[in-house]
C-alpha positions as a Python dict, from the first residue, in 0.01 Angstrom:
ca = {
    (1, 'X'): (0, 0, 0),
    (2, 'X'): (178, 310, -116),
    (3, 'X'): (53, 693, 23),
    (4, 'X'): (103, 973, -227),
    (5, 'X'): (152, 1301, -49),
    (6, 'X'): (-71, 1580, -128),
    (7, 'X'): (31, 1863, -336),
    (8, 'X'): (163, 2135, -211),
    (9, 'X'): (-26, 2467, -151),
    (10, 'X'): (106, 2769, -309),
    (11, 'X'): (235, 3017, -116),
    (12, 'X'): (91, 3327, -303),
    (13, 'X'): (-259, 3155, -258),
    (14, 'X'): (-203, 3058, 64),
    (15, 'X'): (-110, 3427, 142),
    (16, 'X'): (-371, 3498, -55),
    (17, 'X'): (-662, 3338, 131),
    (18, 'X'): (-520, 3487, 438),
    (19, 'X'): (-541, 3772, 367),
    (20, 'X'): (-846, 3779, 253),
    (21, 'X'): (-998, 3585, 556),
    (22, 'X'): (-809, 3869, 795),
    (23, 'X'): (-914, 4135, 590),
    (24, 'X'): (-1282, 4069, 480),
    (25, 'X'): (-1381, 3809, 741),
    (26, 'X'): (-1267, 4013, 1051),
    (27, 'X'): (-1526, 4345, 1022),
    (28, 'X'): (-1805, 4072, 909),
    (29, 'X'): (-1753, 3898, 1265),
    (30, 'X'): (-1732, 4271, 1450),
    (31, 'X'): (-2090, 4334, 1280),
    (32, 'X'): (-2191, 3992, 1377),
    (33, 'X'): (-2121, 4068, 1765),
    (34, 'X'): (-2249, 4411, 1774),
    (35, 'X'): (-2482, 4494, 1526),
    (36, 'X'): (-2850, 4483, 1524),
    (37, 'X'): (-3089, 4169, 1386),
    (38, 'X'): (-3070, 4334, 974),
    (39, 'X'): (-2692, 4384, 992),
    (40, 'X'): (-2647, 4057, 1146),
    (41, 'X'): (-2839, 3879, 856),
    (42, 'X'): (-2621, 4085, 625),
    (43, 'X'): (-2282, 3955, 785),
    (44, 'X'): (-2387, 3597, 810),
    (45, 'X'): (-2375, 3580, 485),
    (46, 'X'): (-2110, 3793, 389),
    (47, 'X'): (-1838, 3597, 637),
    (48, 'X'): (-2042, 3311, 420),
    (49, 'X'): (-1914, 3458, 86),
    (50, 'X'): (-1581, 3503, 240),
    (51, 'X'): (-1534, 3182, 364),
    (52, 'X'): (-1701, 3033, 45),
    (53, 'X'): (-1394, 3285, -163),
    (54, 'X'): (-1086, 3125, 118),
    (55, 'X'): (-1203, 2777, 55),
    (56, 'X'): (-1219, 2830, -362),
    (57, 'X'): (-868, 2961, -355),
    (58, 'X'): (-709, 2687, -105),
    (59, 'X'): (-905, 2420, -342),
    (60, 'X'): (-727, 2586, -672),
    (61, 'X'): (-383, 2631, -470),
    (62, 'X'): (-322, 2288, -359),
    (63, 'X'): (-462, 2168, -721),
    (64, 'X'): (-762, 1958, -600),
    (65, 'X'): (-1066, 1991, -799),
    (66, 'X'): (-1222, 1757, -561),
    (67, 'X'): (-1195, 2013, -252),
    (68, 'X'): (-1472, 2240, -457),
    (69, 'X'): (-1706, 2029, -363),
    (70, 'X'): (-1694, 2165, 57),
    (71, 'X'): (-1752, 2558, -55),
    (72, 'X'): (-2022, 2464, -265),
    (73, 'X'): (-2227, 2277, -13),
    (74, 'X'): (-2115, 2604, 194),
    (75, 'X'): (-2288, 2820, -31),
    (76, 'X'): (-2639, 2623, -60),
    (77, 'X'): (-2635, 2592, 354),
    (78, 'X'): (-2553, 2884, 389),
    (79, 'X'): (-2829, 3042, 188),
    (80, 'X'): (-3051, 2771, 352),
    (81, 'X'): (-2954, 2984, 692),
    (82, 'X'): (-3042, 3306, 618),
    (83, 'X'): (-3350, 3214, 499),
    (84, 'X'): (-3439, 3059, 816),
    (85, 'X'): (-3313, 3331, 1023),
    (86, 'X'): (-3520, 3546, 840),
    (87, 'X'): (-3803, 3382, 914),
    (88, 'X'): (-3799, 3391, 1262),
    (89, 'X'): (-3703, 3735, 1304),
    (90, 'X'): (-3932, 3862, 997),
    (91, 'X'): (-4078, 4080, 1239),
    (92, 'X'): (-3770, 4223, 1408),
    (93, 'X'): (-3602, 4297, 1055),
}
């Protein structure tokens, strides 16, 4: 039984996708601890799309088509969620 490592990620994506998750991700998660029921919604799904972006570029870095599948799912869930949270706070939005 023979293991073949995985490829390597590359380092400008890798930087990449840190950035990016730093940069974008960090006001969506201040909005998401102080903000009101609307701006909540709002930066649910926008860490969603961020996370959705990192995952994309870490698939295409380390050169595993396979990986797309995970941000994907992320994407239908995570619509799935807002609707839901919408609905329960209709009122309060």
């Amino acid at each position: 039984m023979t293991f073949v490592a995985a490829p390597a990620l590359d380092a400008t994506l890798g930087w990449i996708a840190l950035v990016l998750a730093v940069a974008a991700g960090g006001p969506c998660l201040l909005a998401v601890c102080r903000g009101s029921e609307g701006e909540r919604l709002v930066a649910v799904q926008m860490l969603s799309v961020v996370a959705t972006v990192v995952l994309v570029v870490l698939a295409v870095g380390q050169d595993r088509p396979s990986y797309l599948d995970v941000p994907l799912v992320l994407a239908l869930v995570s619509l799935a969620g807002a609707l839901v949270f919408a609905r329960f706070f209709g009122r309060a939005l």
